[in-house]
C-alpha positions as a Markdown table, in Angstrom:
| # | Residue | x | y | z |
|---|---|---|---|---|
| 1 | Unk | 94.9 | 169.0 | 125.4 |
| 2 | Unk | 97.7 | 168.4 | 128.1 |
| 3 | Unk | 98.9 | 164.5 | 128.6 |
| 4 | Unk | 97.9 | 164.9 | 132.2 |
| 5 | Unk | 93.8 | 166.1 | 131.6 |
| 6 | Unk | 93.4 | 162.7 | 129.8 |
| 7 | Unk | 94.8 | 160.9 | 133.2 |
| 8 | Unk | 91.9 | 158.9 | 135.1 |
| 9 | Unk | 92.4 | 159.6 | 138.7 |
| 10 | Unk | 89.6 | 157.6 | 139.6 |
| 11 | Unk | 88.6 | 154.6 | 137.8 |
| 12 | Unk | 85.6 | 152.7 | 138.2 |
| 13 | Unk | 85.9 | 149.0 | 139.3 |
| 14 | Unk | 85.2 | 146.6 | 136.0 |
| 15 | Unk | 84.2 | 143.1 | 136.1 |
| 16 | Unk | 86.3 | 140.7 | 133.5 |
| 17 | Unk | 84.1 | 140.4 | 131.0 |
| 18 | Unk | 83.1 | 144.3 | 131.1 |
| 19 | Unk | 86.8 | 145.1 | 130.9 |
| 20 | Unk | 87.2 | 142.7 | 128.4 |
| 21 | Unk | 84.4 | 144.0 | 126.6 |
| 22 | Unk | 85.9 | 147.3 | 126.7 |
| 23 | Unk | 89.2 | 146.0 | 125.2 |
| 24 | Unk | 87.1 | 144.4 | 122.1 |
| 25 | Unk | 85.7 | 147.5 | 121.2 |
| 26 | Unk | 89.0 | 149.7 | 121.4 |
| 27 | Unk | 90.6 | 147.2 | 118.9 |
| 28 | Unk | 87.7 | 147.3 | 116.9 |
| 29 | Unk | 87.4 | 151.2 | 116.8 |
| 30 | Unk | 91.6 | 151.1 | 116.5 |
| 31 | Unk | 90.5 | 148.6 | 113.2 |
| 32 | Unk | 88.0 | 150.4 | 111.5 |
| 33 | Unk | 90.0 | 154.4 | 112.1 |
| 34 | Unk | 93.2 | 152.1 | 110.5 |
| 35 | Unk | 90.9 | 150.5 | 107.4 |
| 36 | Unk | 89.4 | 153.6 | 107.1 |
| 37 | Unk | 92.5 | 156.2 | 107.0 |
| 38 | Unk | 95.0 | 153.2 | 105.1 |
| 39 | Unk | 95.9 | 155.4 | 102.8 |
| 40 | Unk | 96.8 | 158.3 | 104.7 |
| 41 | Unk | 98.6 | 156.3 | 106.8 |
| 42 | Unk | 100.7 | 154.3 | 104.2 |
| 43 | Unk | 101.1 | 157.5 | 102.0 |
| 44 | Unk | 105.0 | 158.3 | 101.0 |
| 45 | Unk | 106.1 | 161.0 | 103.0 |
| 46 | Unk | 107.8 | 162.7 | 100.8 |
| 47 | Unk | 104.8 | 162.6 | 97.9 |
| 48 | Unk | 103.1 | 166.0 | 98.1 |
| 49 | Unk | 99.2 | 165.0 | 98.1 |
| 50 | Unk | 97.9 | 168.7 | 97.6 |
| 51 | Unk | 97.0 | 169.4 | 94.3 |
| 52 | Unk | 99.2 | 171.7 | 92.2 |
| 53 | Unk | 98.5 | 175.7 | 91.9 |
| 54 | Unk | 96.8 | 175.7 | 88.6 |
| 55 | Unk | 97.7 | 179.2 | 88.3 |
| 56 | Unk | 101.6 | 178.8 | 88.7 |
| 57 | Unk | 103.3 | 177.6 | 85.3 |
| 58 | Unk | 103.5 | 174.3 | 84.6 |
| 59 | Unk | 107.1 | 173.0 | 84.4 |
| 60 | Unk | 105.9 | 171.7 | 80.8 |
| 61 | Unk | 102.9 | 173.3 | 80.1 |
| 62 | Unk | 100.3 | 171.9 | 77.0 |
| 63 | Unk | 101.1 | 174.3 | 74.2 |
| 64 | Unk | 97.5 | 175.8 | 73.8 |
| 65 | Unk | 98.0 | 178.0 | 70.6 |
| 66 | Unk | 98.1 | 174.5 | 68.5 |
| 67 | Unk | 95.3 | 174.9 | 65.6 |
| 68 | Unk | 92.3 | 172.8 | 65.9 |
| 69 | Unk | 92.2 | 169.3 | 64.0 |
| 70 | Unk | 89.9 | 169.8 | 60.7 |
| 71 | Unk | 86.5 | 167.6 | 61.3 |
């Protein structure tokens, strides 16, 4: 969406406390989208958070031709 279709070109008249109420709620909504999505947020950059292919090899792949323990 273009910068320029979110523009108001005509904005309602507000009363103080109905612009102030308006402000309240924006911070709150801001608040509970930055509590909610912390993680994502704070998350290092440079960590890839997609789990790895399971069908590529494994760097250091679990030796699966070991023999069972005896029971």
């Amino acid at each position: 969406m273009p910068y320029r279709d979110l523009l108001l070109e005509d904005v309602p008249e507000l009363s103080t406390k109905t612009a102030m109420e308006l402000i309240d709620t924006l911070y709150a909504l801001a608040d509970a989208l930055s509590n909610r999505y912390y993680a994502r947020i704070h998350e290092d950059p440079e960590e890839d958070p997609r789990q790895d292919d399971l069908f590529k090899p494994s760097p250091d792949p679990a030796d699966f031709d070991d023999p069972l323990p005896k029971f």
